[in-house]
C-alpha positions in Angstrom: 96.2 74.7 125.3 98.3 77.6 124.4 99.8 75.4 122.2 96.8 74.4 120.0 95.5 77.9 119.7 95.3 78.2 115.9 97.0 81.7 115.3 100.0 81.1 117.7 100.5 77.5 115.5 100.1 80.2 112.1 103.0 82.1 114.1 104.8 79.4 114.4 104.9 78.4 110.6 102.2 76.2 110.1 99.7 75.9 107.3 96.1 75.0 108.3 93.6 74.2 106.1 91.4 76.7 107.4 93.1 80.2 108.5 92.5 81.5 112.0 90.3 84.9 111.7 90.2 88.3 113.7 89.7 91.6 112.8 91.2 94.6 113.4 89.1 96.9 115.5 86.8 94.1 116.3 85.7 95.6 119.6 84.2 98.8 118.0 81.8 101.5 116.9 79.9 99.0 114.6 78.6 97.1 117.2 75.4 98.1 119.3 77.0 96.4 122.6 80.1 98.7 122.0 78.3 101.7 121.6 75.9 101.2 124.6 79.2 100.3 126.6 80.7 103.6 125.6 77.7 105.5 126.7 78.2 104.0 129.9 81.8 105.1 129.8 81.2 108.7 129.3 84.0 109.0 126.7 86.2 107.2 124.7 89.2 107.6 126.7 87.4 106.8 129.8 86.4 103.5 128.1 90.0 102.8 127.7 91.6 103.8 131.1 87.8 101.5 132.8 89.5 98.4 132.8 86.0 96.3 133.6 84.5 97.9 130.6 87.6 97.9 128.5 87.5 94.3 129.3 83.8 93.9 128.8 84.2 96.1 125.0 86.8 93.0 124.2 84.9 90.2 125.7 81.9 91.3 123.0 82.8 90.2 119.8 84.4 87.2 120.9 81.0 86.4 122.8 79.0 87.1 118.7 81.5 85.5 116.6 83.7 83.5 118.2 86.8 85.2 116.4 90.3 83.0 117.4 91.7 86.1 119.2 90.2 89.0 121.0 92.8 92.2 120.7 92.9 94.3 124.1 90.8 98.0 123.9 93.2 100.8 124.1 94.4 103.3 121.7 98.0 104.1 120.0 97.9 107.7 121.5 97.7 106.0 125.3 101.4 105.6 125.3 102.4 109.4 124.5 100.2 110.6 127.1 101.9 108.5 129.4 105.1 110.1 128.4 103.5 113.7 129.0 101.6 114.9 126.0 98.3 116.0 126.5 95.6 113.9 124.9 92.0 115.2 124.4 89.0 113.4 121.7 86.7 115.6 119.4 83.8 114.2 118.9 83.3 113.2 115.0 86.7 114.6 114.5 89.5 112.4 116.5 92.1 112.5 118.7 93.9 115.5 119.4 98.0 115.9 120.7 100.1 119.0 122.8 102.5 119.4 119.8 105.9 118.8 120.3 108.3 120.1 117.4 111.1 121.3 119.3 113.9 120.0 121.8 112.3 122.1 124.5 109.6 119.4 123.9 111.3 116.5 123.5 113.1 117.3 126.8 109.4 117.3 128.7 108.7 113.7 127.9 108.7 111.3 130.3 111.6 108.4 130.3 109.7 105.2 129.1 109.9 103.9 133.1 107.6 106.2 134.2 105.0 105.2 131.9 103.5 102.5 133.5 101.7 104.8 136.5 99.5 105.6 133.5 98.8 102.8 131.8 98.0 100.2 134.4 94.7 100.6 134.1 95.5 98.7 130.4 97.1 96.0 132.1 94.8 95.2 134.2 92.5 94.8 131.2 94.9 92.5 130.2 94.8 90.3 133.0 91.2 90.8 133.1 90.9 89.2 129.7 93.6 86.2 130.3 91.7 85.1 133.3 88.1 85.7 131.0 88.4 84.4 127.2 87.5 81.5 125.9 90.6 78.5 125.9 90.8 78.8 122.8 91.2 82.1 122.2 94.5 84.2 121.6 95.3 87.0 123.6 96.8 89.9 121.4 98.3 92.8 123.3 99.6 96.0 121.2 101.0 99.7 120.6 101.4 101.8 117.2 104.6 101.7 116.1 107.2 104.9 116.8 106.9 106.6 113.2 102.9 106.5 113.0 103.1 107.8 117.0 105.4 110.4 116.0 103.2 112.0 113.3 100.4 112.4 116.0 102.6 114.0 118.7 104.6 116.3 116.2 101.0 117.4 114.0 99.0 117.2 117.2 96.4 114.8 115.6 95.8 112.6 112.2 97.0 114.1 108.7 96.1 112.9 105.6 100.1 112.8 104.6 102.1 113.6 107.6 103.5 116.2 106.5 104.6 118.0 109.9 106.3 115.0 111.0 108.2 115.0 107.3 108.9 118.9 108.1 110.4 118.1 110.9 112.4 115.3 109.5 113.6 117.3 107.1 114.3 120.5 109.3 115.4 119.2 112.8 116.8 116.0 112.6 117.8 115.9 115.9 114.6 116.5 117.5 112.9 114.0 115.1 115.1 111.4 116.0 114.8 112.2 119.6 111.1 111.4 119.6 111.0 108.3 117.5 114.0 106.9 119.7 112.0 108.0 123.1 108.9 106.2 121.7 111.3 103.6 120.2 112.4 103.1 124.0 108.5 103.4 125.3 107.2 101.2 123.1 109.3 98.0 124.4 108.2 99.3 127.9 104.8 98.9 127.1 104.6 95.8 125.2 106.5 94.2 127.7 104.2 94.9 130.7 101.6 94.0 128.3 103.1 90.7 127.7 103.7 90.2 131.9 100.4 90.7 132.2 99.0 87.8 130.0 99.1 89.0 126.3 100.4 86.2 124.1 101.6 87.6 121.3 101.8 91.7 119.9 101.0 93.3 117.4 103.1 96.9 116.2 100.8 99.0 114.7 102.5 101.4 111.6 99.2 103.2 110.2 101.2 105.7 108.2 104.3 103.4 107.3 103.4 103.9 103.5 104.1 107.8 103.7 107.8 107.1 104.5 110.0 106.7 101.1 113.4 105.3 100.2 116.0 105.2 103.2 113.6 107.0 105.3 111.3 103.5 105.4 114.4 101.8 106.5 115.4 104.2 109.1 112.0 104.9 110.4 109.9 102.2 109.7 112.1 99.0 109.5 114.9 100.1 112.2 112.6 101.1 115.1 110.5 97.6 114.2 113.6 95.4 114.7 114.5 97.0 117.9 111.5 96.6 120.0 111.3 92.9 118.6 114.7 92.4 119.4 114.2 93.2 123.1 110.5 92.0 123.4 112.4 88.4 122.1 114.9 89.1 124.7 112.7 89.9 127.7 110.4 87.3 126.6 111.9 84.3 124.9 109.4 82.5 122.0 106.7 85.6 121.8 105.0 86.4 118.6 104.8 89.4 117.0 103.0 90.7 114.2 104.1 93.9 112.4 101.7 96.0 110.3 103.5 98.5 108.1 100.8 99.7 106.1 100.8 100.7 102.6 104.2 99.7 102.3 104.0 98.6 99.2 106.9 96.3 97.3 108.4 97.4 100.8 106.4 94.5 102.2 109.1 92.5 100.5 111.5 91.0 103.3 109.8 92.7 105.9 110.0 89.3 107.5 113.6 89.2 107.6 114.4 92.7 108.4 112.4 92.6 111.2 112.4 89.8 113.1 108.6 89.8 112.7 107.3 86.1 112.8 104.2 87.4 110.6 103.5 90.8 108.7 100.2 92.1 107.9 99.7 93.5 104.7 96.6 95.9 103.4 94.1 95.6 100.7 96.3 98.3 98.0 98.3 95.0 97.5 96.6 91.5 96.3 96.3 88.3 98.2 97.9 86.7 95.4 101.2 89.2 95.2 101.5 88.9 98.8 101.2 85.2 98.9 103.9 85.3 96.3 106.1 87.6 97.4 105.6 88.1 101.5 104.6 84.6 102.3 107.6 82.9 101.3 109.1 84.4 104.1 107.0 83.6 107.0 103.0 83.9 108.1 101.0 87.0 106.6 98.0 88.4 107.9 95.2 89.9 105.9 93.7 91.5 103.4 89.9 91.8 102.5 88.9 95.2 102.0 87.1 96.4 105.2 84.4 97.6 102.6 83.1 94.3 101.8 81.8 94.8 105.7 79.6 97.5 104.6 78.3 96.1 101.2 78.1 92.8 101.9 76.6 90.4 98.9 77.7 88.1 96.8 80.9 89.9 96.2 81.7 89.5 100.0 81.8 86.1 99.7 83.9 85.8 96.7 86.4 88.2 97.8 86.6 86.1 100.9 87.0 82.6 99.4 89.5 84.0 97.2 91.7 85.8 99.8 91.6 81.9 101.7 92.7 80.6 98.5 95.4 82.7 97.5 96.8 82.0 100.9 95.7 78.3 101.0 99.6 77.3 100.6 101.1 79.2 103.7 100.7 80.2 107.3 97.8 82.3 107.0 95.5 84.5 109.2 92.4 85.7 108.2 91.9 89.8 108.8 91.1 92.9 107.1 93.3 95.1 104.9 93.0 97.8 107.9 90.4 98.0 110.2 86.6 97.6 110.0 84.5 100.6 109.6 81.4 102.1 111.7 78.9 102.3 109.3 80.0 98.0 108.2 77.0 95.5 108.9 77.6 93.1 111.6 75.4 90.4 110.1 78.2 90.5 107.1 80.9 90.3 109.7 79.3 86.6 110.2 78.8 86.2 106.6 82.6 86.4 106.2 83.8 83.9 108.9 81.2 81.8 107.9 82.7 81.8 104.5 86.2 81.4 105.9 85.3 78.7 107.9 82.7 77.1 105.8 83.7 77.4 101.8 
């Protein structure tokens, strides 16, 4: 079976004439099942840590839409708490971090073996959902990648331009590094249980990629990426990973090849047609409608649609948003959109 599931064949290269479809944050706050299912949680992170309700938060928009993969409920931030940092959510305002800026810090994290204690509670989700989805259905496990980690767990929570983690970059070096080498480290740890547990392929999450300029991208962005392919590959002969450096611009460019990455996802500030011509060539790409055509809907959701299929039409494609969708989007124009992907 695993073998006819339609994104692992767009992994592996092949162009179909009509592209396998997910979407990023799926399972989420637009849904009424979600929200009812967080209620019952308590909070959020309690959602993610209940492994029958993380399951069941999965399970629900493959049971509505019948997406091609269903993408395990966690969050990024999971990992560093496993390594030590503190972790807390304001409601209506996010996720907030214990800061760690110095080497003090850096020398309090955990080492990425003791991580799992923590997180099993994921991995049993994991399992849950490989013994629970559909046949068809691809199992997609994944974890933020270490610069867009980093930012959280040196700022304490989300900044519109990173700029503590870019202080500290710029004033301590050695700390810096530190922490993007111990999530660097943490990161393989975690995907890799993930992977034990039943995930078929991973995605590498890099939210804030686009921030990171010149040699930095290819220290901190492209460098870290390679490695944790490179020993996910070598743990686990044949999986597929997807990396997601968004924003990056003309930096999408080879991304592919740099990487090791069998398919890149790219975001709606680039076109379908400049990535088809320029990041395609190189292997499978994943994306782009804006996540705003969720919202509006209309007519110009469906031509946006049919022309992010055609622009792709030549390649291994797989049918997602430019980043993920919103709360306030319209679930009826969720199914608009993969009935237009799947329809015409």
């Amino acid at each position: 079976m695993a073998a006819q599931k339609t994104i692992l064949r767009a992994l592996s290269g092949e162009t179909q004439p009509i592209p396998p479809i997910w979407m990023m944050r799926q399972a989420g706050r637009f849904l009424p099942e979600y929200r009812a299912t967080r209620e019952q949680a308590g909070d959020f992170l309690s959602l993610c840590y209940n492994s029958d309700l993380a399951t069941e938060v999965t399970l629900q928009p493959i049971r509505r839409y019948g997406f091609d993969a269903a993408i395990v409920f966690a969050d990024i931030l999971l990992l560093p708490q496993a390594m030590g940092a503190d972790l807390w959510f304001v409601t209506g305002e996010g996720p907030r971090l214990s800061t760690i800026t110095d080497q003090a810090g850096l020398d309090r994290l955990k080492p990425a073996s003791a991580i799992h204690e923590t997180l099993n509670p994921v991995y049993q989700t994991v399992r849950n959902l490989a013994g629970a989805l559909p046949g068809e259905t691809t199992l997609i496990g994944f974890a933020g990648a270490p610069w867009t980690v980093a930012s959280y767990m040196i700022a304490g929570r989300g900044t519109p331009d990173q700029g503590p983690a870019h202080a500290l970059m710029a004033e301590n070096k050695v700390v810096f590094e530190g922490i993007i080498d111990r999530l660097t480290e943490g990161t393989i740890e975690y995907l890799s249980a993930q992977i034990v547990a039943g995930a078929e392929m991973v995605k590498l999450f890099d939210s804030w990629a686009g921030s990171l300029k010149g040699e930095d991208f290819e220290k901190y962005a492209v460098a870290p990426t390679k490695r944790i392919i490179s020993a996910l590959k070598a743990r686990h002969p044949g999986i597929p990973v997807i990396a997601f450096p968004r924003e990056a611009g003309d930096k999408y460019i080879g991304f592919h090849a740099k990487t090791g990455a069998d398919c890149v996802a790219v975001d709606n500030s680039v076109s379908a047609e400049w990535a088809a011509e320029n990041v395609q060539k190189d292997g499978c790409v994943q994306g782009n409608l804006s996540p705003s055509h969720m919202v509006t809907g209309g007519e110009a959701l469906v031509r946006e649609t049919r022309r992010t299929v055609a622009a792709f039409r030549n390649g291994p494609h797989i049918f997602n948003l430019g980043h993920g969708i919103t709360p306030d989007a319209d679930p009826d124009n969720v199914q608009r959109m993969i009935d237009t992907v799947r329809g015409g």
